[in-house]
C-alpha beads as a LAMMPS data file, in Angstrom:
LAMMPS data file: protein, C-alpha beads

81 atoms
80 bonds

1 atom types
1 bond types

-500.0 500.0 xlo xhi
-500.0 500.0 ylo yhi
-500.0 500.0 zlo zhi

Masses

1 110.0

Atoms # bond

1 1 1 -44.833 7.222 -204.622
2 1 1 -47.386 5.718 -202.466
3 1 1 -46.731 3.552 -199.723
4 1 1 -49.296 0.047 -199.273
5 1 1 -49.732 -0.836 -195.216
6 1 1 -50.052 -4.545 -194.795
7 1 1 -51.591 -5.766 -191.832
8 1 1 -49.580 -8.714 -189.751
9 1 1 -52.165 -11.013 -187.745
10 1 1 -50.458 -13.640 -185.503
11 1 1 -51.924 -17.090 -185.108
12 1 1 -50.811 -19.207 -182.445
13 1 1 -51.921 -22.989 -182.314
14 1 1 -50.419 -24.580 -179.008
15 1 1 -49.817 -28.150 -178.426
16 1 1 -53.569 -28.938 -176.510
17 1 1 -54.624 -27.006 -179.726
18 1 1 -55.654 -23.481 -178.532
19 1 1 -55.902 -20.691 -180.714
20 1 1 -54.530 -17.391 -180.217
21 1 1 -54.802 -14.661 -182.472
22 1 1 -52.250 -11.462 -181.528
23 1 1 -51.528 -13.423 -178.278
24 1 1 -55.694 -13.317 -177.403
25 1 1 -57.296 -16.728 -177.114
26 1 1 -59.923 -17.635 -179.127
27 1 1 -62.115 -20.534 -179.923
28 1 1 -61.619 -22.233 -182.965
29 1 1 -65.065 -21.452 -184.223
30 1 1 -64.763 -17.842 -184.016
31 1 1 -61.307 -17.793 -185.838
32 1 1 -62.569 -16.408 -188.788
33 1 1 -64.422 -13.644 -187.451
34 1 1 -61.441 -12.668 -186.231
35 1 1 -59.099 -12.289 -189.067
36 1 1 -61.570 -11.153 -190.997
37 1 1 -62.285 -8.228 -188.676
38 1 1 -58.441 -7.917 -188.296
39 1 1 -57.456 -7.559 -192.341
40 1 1 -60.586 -5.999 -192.796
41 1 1 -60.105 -5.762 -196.750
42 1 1 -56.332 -4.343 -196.377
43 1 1 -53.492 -6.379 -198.045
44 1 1 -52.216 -8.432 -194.668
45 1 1 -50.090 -11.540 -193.706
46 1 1 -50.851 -14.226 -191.348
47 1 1 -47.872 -15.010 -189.443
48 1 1 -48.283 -18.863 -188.105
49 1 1 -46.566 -20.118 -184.983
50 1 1 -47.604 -23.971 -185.024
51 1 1 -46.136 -26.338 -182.021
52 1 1 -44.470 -29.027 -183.895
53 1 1 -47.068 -31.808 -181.969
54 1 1 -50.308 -29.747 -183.380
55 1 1 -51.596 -32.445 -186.416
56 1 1 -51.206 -30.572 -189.826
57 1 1 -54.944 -30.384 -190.131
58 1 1 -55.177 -27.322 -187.835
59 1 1 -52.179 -25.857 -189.935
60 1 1 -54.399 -26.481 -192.869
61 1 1 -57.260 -25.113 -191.192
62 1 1 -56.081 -21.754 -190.542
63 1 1 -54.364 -21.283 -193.834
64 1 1 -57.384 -21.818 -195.957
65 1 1 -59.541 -18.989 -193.471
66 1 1 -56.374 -17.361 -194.501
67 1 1 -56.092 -17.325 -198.163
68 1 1 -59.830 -17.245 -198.617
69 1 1 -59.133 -13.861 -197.107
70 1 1 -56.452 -13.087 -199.664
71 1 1 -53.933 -12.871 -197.549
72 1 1 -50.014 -14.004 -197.772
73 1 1 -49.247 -17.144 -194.972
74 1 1 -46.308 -17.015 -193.739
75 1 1 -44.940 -19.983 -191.570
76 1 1 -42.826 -19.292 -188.392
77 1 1 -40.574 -21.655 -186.901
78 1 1 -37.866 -22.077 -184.182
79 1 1 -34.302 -22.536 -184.691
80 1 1 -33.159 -26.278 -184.783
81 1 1 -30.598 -26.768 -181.444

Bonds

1 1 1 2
2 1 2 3
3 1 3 4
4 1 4 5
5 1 5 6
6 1 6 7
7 1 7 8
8 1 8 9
9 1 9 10
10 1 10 11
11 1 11 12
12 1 12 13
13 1 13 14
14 1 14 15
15 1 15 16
16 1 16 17
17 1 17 18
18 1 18 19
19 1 19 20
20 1 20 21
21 1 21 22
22 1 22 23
23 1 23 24
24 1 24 25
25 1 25 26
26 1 26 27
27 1 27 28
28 1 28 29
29 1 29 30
30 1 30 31
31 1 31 32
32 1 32 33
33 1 33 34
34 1 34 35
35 1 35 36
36 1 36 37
37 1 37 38
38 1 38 39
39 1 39 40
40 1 40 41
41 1 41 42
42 1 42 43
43 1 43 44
44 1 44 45
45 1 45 46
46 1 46 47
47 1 47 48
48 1 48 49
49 1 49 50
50 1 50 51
51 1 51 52
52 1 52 53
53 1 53 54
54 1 54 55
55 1 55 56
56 1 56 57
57 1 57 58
58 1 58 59
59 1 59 60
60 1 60 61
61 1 61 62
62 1 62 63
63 1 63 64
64 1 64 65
65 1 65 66
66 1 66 67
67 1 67 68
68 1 68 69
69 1 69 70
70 1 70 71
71 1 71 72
72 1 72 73
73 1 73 74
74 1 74 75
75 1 75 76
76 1 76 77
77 1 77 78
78 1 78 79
79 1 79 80
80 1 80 81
C-alpha cells in the first residue's frame, strides 16, 4: 500500500480584505504565486477562513486560483452562538 501526502494551504481573507496564506500576509496580486509554490504539483487542499463581511467575490477569487491548481476547497466556518 502506498500512502498519497496532501498538502493543506490556509487562506485567510479578513474583514478590510487582507490575505494571509499559512497565517503570512500577502498581497492579493501575489496570491497565486503563492499557492502555486505551496502545492507545487502535489494533491493539496485549500482550507478557506472567510470573515462573514468579506463580499463573495474575494471567496470566488481565491477558489478559482484554487481549482485551476487542482486542488480540493474546502470552506471553514465558525460555530453559530
Amino acid at each position: 500500500a502506498s500512502t498519497i501526502e496532501v498538502q493543506k494551504v490556509s487562506v485567510t481573507v479578513t474583514k478590510d480584505q487582507q490575505y494571509y496564506v499559512n497565517d503570512r500576509k500577502v498581497s492579493r496580486a501575489m496570491l497565486e504565486g503563492e499557492l502555486k509554490s505551496l502545492l507545487s504539483g502535489r494533491a493539496g487542499s485549500v482550507i478557506l477562513h472567510i470573515d462573514k463581511a468579506v463580499p463573495t467575490e474575494h471567496l470566488v477569487y481565491v477558489a478559482g486560483i484554487a481549482t485551476s491548481l487542482n486542488a480540493k476547497v474546502v470552506i471553514a466556518t465558525k460555530p453559530g452562538k
